[in-house]
N, C-alpha and C positions, 0 to 999 in steps of 0.2 A: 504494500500500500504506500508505496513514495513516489514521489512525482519529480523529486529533484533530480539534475541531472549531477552529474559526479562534480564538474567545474560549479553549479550552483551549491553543491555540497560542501566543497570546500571556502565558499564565499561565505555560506552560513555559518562554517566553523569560526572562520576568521570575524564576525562580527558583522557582518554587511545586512545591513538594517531593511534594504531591500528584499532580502532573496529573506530575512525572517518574519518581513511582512506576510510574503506570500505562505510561508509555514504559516502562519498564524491564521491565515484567510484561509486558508486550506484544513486545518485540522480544529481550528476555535469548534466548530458546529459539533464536530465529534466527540470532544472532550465533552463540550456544555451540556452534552444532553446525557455523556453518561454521570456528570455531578447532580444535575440535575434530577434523575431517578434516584439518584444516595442521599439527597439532602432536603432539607425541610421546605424548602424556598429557593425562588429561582437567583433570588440576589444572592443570596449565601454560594449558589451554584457558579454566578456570574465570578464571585470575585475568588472564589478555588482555582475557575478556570484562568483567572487574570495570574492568580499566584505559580501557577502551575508551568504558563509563558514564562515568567519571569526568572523559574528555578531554571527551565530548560535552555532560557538563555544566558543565564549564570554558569552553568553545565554541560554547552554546547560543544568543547572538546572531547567530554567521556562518551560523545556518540561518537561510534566509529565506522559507521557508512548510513548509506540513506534510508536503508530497509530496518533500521535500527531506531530512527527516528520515532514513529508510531508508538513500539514498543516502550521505550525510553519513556516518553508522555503521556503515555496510557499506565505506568507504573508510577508517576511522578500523580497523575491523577489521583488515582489509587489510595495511594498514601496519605493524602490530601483527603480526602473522602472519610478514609476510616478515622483519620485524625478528629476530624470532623466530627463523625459518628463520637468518637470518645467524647470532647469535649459536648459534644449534645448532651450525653448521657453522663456525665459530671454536672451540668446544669441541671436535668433535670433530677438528678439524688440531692442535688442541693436544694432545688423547688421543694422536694417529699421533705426533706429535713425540715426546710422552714414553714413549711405546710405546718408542719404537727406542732411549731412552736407557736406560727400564728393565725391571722386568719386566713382564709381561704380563700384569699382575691389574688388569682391567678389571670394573666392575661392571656387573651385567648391562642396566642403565637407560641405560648408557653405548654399549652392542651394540644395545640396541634403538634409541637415538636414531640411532645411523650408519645401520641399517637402514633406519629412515624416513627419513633426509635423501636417503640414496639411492637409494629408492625414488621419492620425490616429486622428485627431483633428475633422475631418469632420464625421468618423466614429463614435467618443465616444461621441459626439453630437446629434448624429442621433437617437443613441441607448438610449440616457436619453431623450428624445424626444418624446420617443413612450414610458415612465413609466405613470404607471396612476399618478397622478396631486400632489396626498400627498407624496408619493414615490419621485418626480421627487423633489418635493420641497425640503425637509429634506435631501432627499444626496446632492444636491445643494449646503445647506447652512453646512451643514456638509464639505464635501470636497472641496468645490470652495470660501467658506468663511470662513471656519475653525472654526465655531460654534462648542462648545459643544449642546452633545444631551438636556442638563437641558435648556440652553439656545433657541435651536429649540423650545424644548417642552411648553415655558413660551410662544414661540412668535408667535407658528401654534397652542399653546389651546388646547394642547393636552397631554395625560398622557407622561413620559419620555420611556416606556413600548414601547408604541405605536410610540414614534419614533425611539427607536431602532429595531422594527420590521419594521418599513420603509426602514430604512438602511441599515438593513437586506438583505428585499429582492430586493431592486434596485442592489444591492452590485452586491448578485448574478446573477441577470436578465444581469446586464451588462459584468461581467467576463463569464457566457456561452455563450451572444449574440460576445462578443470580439473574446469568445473558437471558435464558429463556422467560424467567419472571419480568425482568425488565419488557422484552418484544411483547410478552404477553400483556402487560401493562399498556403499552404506546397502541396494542391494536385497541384494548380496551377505551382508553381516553378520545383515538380519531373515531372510533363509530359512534 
């Protein structure tokens, strides 16, 4: 999915504001809509995806050809998304907390982000749920406890090889299972 040609590749490495325009007018659409399906609000979605330009243009040496590109920004998304998602879900344990202390005037942008956390919460649950048992484990302690793979690998007895081929594939098994929820979503909203 790159449109660059090799000579425009290396102009984007180097800085040249043009050829990053045209990345950015080429891929902005792609990123926004998948922030967009991750996050509460499109503004929230908008300024991920501004952040996300901005990493990648800070970052534009560690891509190392054009086919690279996509991926690079779709991980830089990513990251950005779930960051995202945490700090959601920090606000909203902090709303429960203050909830119970005081009263109960919540504003309405505040019910809809718990809605969505929950929603996509109960979704991204369900989806690591149904990983087979080694898979489910190692992304687990991987992403939900922030383990290194050396660290998994000393404590599930298993080569470090084998647990990044775990994490591998739960990775993916859960970004197509998310991909399908997401299409199925967008058909949902155009009819």
């Amino acid at each position: 999915m790159h449109f660059l040609t090799a000579d425009d590749f290396k102009k984007f490495q180097c800085g040249n504001q043009k050829v990053f325009n045209e990345v950015f007018k080429h891929y902005y659409p792609i990123i926004l809509r998948y922030l967009v399906f991750h996050c509460s609000n499109k503004e929230d979605a908008e300024e991920l995806a501004q952040e996300a330009f901005i990493i990648l243009y800070n970052n534009r040496k560690k891509v190392t050809c054009p086919t690279k590109l996509y991926p690079y920004l779709f991980v830089i998304a990513k990251r950005l998304s779930i960051s995202h998602f945490r700090t959601t879900h920090r606000r909203i344990q902090s709303l429960e907390d203050t909830r119970a202390d005081e009263s109960m005037d919540c504003s309405f942008s505040a019910v809809e982000d718990y809605i969505d956390y929950k929603e996509l919460s109960a979704i991204y649950q369900q989806i690591i749920s149904t990983l087979p048992e080694q898979q489910r484990i190692a992304y687990s302690l991987f992403n939900e406890e922030d383990l290194s793979q050396k660290k998994i690998a000393e404590k599930m007895d298993l080569s470090p090889n084998t647990v990044r081929n775990h994490i591998s594939l739960a990775t993916r098994t859960i970004r197509f299972k998310l991909g399908k929820y997401y299409f199925l979503l967008l058909i949902g909203i155009f009819m």
